[in-house]
N, C-alpha and C positions, 0 to 999 in steps of 0.2 A: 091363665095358669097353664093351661096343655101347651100352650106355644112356648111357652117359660121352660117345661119340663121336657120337652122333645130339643132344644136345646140344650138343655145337659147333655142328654144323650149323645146328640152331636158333639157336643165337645169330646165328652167320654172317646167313643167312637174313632173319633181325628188322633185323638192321643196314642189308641192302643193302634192305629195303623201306621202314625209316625212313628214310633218307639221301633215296631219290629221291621218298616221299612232301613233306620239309621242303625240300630244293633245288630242288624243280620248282615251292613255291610263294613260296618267298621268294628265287631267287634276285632276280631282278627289283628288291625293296626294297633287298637288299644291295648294288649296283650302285650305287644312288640315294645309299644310306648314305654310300660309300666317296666320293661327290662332295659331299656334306653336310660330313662329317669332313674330305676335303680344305681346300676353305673354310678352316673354321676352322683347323686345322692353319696355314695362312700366314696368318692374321691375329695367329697367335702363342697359339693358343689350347694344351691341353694335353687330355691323355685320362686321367682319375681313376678305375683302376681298383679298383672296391669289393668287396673281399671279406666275406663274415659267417663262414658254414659254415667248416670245415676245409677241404674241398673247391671253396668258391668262393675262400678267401685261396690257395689254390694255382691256379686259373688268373688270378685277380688278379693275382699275380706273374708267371706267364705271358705274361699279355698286356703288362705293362711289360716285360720284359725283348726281348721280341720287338718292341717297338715303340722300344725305346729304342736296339738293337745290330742292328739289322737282318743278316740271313744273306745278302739278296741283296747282291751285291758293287754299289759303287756309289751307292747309296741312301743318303737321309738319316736320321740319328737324330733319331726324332720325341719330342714330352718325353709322357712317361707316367708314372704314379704308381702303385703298389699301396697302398691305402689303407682304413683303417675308412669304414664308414658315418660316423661322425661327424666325420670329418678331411676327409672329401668335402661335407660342408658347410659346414664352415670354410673351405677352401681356394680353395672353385671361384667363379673369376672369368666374368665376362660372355663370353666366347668358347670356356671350357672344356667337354669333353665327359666324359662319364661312362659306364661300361659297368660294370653291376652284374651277377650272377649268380641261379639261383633264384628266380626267372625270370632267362632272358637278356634285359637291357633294355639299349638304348642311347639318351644322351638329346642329342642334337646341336641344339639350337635346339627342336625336336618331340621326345619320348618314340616309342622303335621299340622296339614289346613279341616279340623272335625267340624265344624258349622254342617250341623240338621239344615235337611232342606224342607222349611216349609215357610207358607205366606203367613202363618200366626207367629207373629213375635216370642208369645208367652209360648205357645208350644216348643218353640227353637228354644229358649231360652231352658225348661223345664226340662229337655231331653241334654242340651250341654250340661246342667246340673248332675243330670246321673250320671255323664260321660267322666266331670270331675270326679265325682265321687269315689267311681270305680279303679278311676287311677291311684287316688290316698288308698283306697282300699288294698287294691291287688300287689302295688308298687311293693308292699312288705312279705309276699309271697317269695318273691326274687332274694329280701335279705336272708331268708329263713337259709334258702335252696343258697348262698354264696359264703355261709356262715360267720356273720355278722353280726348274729342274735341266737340264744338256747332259748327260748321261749318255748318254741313249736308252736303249735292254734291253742294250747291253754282251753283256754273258758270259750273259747269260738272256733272249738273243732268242728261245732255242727255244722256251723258254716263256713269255713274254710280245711277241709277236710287233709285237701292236699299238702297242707304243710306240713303235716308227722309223715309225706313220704319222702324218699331221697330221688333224686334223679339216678337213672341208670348211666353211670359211669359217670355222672358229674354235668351229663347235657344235658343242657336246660331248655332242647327246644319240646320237649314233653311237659315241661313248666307252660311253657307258653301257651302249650295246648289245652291244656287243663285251668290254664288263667282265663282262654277266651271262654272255655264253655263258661266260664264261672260270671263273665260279663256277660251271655246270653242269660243266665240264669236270675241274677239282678233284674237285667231289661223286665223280665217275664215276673218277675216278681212285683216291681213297682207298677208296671201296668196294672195289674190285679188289685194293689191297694190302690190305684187312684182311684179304679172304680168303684170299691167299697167305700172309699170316705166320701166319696161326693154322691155316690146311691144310696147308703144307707145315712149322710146327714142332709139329704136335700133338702126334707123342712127346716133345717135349721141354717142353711145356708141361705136358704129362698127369706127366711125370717130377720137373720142379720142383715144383707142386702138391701131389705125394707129399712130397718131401723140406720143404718150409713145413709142412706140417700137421703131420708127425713132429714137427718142431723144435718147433715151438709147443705141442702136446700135452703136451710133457718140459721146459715152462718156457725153452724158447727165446725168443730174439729177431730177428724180422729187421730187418737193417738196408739201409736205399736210399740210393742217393747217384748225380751225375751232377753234369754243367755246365748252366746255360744255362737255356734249358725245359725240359732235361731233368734239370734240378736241382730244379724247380717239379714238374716229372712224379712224382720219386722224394716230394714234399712230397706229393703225390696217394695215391700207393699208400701211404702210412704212414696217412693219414687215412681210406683206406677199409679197413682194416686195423683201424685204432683205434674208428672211428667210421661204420660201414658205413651208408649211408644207407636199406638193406633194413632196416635196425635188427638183423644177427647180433652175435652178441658179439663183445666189446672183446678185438682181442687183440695181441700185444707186437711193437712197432713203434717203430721212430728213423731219421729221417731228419737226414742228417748235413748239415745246409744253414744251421745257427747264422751267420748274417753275424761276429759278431764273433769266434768260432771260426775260421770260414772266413781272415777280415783278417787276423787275429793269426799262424795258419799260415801265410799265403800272403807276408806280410811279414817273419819273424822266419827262414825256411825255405827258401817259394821252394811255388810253383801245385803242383807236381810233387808233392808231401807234405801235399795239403789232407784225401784221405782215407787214405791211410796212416797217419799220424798218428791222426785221431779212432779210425782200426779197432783200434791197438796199444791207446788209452785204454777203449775200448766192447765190443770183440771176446772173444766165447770161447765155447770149442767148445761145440756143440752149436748156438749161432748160424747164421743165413743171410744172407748178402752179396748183395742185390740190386744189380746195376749196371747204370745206363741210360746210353745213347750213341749220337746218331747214325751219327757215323765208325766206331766201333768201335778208336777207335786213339788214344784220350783217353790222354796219359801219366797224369796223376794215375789215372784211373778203373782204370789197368793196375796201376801200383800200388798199389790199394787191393784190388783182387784177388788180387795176390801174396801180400798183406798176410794179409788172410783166408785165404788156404790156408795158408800159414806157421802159423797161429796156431789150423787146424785147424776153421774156418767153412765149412761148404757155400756154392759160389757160384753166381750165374746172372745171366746178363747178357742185356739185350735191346738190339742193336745193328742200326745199317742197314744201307748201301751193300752192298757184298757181305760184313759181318761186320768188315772188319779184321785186324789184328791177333790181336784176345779171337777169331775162330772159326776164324781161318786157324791158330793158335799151338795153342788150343785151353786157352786162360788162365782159362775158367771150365768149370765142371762139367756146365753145362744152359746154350745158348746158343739162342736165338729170334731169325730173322735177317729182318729187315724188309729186303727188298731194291728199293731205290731210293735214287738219286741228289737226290732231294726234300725240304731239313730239315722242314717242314710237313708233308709228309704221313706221310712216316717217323715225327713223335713221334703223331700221331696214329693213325695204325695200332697204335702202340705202348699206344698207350692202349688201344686193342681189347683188346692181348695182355694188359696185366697187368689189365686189369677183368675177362677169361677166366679168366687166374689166379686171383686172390681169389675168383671162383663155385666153382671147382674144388676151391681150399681150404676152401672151406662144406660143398660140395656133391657135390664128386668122391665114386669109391667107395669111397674109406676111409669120409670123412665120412658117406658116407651108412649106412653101418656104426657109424659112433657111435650 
C-alpha cells in the first residue's frame, strides 16, 4: 500500500512539473493562436477536428462538441467537425482550420506544432487537453474585443474579467496579453485540482481500481458512459482500456456513445433512458458501470446507475461541483469528486483521475502480485 501511494504522489508530482514546464513555454503561442482561430472563425471558416488513434478520435470529438455547444452561457456555437484524416482533406476549404492529434498540431493559415514533451503518453495527452480547452475558451475573448457579439463576460465575468474592457484604440496586442496570463492562470488552476481529486479520493480510487481488476480478471466488462465531453471522456477510458498506449494488454471495455443507439433511445423514449436502456441490453453481474459527469446530477447518467445496481454491476462515478446528487445520495459504490464549479477543468482533472485508474489497474498491488 505505501508503494501504491507514493506512486500517486509521483504521478501528482510529474503532472504539476509538466503542466508548468509546457504552459510557461507555449502559453504565449496559444494566446496568438486563439486570435489566428478567431479571424477565421468570422470569415466563416470551420475547425476539422482529426482523429487517428482511439484516443485521438476521442478528443477529436471532444473538441467538436466543445466547440459546437459551448458551456459558457452566452457564447456562440462555432462549427467544428470530428473527422478522419482523409475526410479532412476532402472537406477543408480556404479559411478552415484543422487540429490533429499525436502530435498536437494546429494549422490556421501556418502549422503550430503544441505536442507537451513528455515520455507519459497520458501526461501529453492530459496537458493537450487543457491546451484545447483554452483555445474554445479564450478564442471568444477575440469576438468580444472585434465586435461580433454584445454579450461581454455575463455570468463568467469572474473568470474572464477582461472582456467588459475595450482595447486601447482598437489593438488587440493587450488582448493578447491578458489572454496569455489567462492560459497561465487555467494551467495553475487545473494542476491544483488534479491534485485535490486524486489526494483527496485516493481511497476511492485505490478501491475502484481493486474492484476493475477483479471484474476483469473473471471475464468482466467495464462499461463508461456520460453526456457531452464527458461522453468523449468515457470513449477515452474504453480505448485506454482496450488499446493502452504503454502497449499493456487488451482488456474488456464498451463505451455506451453508438450516436445511432444513443438517437434511436433518445427519440423513441426520451434523453432520460439513453444509458438505462443500453445497461438492461449489455449489463451483467460481474460487470463495472463507469460514470462520468460533471454536475453529478445527469438524470440519465443516474439512471444508468440505478440500472447497474438493479442488475447487480459494481458502479463508480467520477463527478464535479461538490459530487451532486451520485455523492450526496451515495447512487454509486466508489465516487471521486472533482470539486469545482469549472466544466473544463473539472473534465480534465478528470482525466487525471481515470488515467490514475487504468495505471492502478495494471499496476496497483493486486496487479502487481500477478
Amino acid at each position: 500500500m505505501t508503494a501504491t501511494l507514493d506512486r500517486l504522489d509521483e504521478l501528482l508530482e510529474r503532472r504539476a512539473e509538466a503542466s508548468e514546464r509546457y504552459f510557461s513555454a507555449e502559453s504565449g503561442r496559444l494566446a496568438v493562436l486563439c486570435r489566428a482561430l478567431a479571424e477565421r472563425f468570422q470569415r466563416g471558416g470551420r475547425l476539422l477536428a482529426v482523429g487517428g488513434s482511439p484516443q485521438a478520435w476521442s478528443d477529436a470529438r471532444h473538441v467538436a462538441v466543445e466547440f459546437v455547444h459551448p458551456v459558457i452561457v452566452g457564447k456562440r456555437a462555432l462549427p467544428a467537425l470530428a473527422v478522419s484524416p482523409d475526410a479532412a482533406r476532402a472537406l477543408a476549404g480556404d479559411d478552415d482550420m484543422t487540429i490533429s492529434f499525436e502530435p498536437l498540431s494546429v494549422v490556421a493559415g501556418e502549422e503550430w506544432i503544441l505536442e507537451p514533451e513528455d515520455d507519459d503518453p497520458f501526461v501529453r495527452q492530459e496537458l493537450a487537453e487543457t491546451a484545447y480547452h483554452v483555445l474554445w475558451e479564450l478564442v471568444h475573448v477575440f469576438f468580444e474585443h472585434r465586435g461580433s457579439s454584445s454579450s461581454g463576460a455575463g455570468s463568467s465575468a469572474f473568470l474572464y474579467p477582461f472582456l467588459d474592457r475595450e482595447p486601447q484604440g482598437g489593438d488587440l496586442d493587450a488582448v493578447v496579453e491578458d489572454v496569455q496570463a489567462s492560459v497561465l492562470m487555467k494551467a495553475d488552476e487545473v494542476s491544483e485540482l488534479r491534485a485535490r481529486t486524486v489526494s483527496d479520493g485516493r481511497a476511492e480510487l485505490l478501491a475502484a481500481a481493486s474492484v476493475i481488476r477483479r471484474a476483469l480478471d473473471s471475464g468482466g466488462t467495464l462499461l463508461a458512459f456520460g453526456n457531452g465531453g464527458s461522453a468523449t471522456d468515457a470513449m477515452d477510458v474504453v480505448a485506454d482500456f482496450r488499446a493502452a498506449p504503454q502497449g499493456w494488454p487488451e482488456r474488456r471495455a464498451l463505451d455506451l456513445t453508438d450516436p445511432a443507439i444513443l438517437s434511436a433511445i433518445a427519440n423513441d423514449i426520451g434523453p432520460d433512458a439513453l444509458y438505462r436502456r443500453q445497461l438492461i441490453a449489455y449489463g451483467r453481474p460481474g460487470d463495472v458501470a463507469l460514470a462520468l459527469t460533471t454536475s453529478g446530477n445527469s438524470r440519465n447518467v443516474i439512471e444508468g446507475l440505478a440500472e447497474a445496481r438493479r442488475r447487480g454491476l459494481e458502479t463508480i462515478a467520477l463527478v464535479g461541483y461538490d459530487g451532486g446528487r451520485i455523492a450526496d445520495e451515495g447512487l454509486a459504490e466508489h465516487v471521486i469528486v472533482t470539486p469545482s464549479e469549472h466544466i473544463p477543468r473539472i473534465q480534465e482533472a478528470q482525466a487525471t483521475a481515470y488515467h490514475v485508474l487504468r495505471e492502478l489497474v495494471e499496476h496497483g498491488e493486486e496487479g502487481e502480485a500477478r
